[in-house]
N, C-alpha and C positions, 0 to 999 in steps of 0.2 A: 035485788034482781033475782027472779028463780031462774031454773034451770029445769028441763026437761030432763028427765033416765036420760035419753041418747045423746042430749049436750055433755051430760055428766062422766057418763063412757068417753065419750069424747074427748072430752077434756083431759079425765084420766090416763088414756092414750099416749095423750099429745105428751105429759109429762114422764108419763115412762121414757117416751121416745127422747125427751129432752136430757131424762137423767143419763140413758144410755150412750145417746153421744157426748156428755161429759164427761164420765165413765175413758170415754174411748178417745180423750183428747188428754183424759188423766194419766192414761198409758202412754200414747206415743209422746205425748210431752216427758215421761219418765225416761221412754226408751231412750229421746234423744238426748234429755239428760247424760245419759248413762254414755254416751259416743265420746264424751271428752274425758274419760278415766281410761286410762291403758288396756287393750285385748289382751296384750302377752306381757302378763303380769310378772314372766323371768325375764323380757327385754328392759321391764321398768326396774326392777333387781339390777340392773347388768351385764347381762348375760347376753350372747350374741345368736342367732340363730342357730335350732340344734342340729339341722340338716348335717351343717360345716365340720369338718372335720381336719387334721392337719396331720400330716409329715414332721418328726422332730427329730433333729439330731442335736448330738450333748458332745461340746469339748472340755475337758477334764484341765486344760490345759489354759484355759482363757479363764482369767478373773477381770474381768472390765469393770473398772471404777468410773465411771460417766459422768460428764458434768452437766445440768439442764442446761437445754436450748436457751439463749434467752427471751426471756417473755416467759416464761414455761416455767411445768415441774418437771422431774424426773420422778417414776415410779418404778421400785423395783419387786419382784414376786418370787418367790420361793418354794418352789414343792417340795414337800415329805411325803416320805410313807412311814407307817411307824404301825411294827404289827408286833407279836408277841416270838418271844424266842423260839425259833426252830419253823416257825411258819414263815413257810416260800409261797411267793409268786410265782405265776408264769411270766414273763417277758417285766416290760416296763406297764404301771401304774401313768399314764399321760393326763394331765392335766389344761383345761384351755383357760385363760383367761380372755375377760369380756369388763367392758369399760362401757358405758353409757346405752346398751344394747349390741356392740359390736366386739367381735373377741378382738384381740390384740397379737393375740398368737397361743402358744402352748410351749409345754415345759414335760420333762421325765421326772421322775421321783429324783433327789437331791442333786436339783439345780431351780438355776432360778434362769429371768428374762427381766428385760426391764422396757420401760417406754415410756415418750412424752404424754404429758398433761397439759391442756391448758388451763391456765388460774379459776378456780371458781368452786363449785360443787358436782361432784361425781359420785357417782356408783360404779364399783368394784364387784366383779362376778369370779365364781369361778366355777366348774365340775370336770366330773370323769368324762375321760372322749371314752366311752365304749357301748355296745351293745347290750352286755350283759352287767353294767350298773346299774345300782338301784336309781330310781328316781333322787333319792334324796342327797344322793352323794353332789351337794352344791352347795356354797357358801358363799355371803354375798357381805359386804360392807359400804359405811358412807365413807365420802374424801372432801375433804375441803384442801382444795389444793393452790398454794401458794407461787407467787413466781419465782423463779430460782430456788425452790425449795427441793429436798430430793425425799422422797418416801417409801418405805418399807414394808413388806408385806411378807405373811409368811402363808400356805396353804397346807394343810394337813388333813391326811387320809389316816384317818385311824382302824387295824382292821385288826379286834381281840377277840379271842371267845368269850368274854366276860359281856360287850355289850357291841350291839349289832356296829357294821360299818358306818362310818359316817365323816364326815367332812369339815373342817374348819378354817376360818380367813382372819386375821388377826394382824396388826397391828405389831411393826419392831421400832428399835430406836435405833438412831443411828451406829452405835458401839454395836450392836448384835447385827445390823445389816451387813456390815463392812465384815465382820467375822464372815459369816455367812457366806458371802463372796469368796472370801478367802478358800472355804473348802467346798465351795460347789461346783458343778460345772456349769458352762453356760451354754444356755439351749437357744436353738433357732430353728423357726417353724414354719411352714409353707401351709396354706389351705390346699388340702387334695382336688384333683380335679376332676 
């Protein structure tokens, strides 16, 4: 079968037009691919919206030894600060904790908070509640969390002149949590309103 020049045009046309909207079906089939992977890549970390902010106060005087709900874990969380000798702060270092996307509450430099889990798999968040933190002051872990189990958690702010600020979440055992309690205080936190 021939073809005329303008069939030929023609034709070539039609196939442009063909590739193009393949092209443009190979996109939006990507894009919406792309709708079932997480927007806010710190809620999928942990972390709970950064808008939020809290109120904390710390008693020196409460050591609470908790026992999980049942069905449940118990989790507990720990903040430090830990800077070099002779270097002060202004005020308190506040820390939030954030579990599945949603904080849990917030804590002062040496105390801790603690709160239910239920059994399964979790992400663990934590950062600086402030303005003028860096971005990176955040640290984030997995949980496979047991029922009736109780779990440990420690958060530290490290701030040296040797290497920039920065943030770490970590893992205690039971013998160092329980210490831990022993000399910390225990913080309770409101989200501001």
């Amino acid at each position: 079968m021939e073809y005329s020049y303008s069939e030929l045009k023609k034709l070539q046309m039609e196939e442009k037009l063909v590739r193009k909207y393949f092209v443009l079906v190979l996109l939006v089939a990507a894009r919406l691919y792309g709708q079932d992977q997480p927007t806010d890549l710190r809620a999928a970390a942990g972390c709970g919206p950064a808008r939020i902010q809290f109120n904390v106060k710390t008693d020196k005087k409460q050591h609470t030894v908790a026992q999980p709900e049942p069905g449940k874990a118990l989790i507990y969380v720990f903040s430090e600060y830990i800077s070099e000798r002779g270097y002060q702060t202004i005020g308190h270092v506040t820390t939030r904790v954030g579990m599945d996307g949603n904080w849990m509450g917030a804590s002062h430099q040496s105390s801790y908070m603690f709160f239910s889990a239920e059994p399964g798999a979790h992400r663990l968040c934590s950062d600086v509640q402030s303005m003028f933190a860096p971005k990176n002051l955040s640290a984030a872990a997995d949980l496979s969390a047991e029922p009736g189990k109780t779990y440990y958690y420690r958060v530290v702010v490290k701030d040296t002149h040797i290497e920039p600020v920065h943030m770490v979440m970590s893992p205690m055992d039971e013998a160092e949590g329980l210490l831990m309690i022993s000399k910390s205080a225990l913080s309770t936190s409101q989200a501001k309103k």
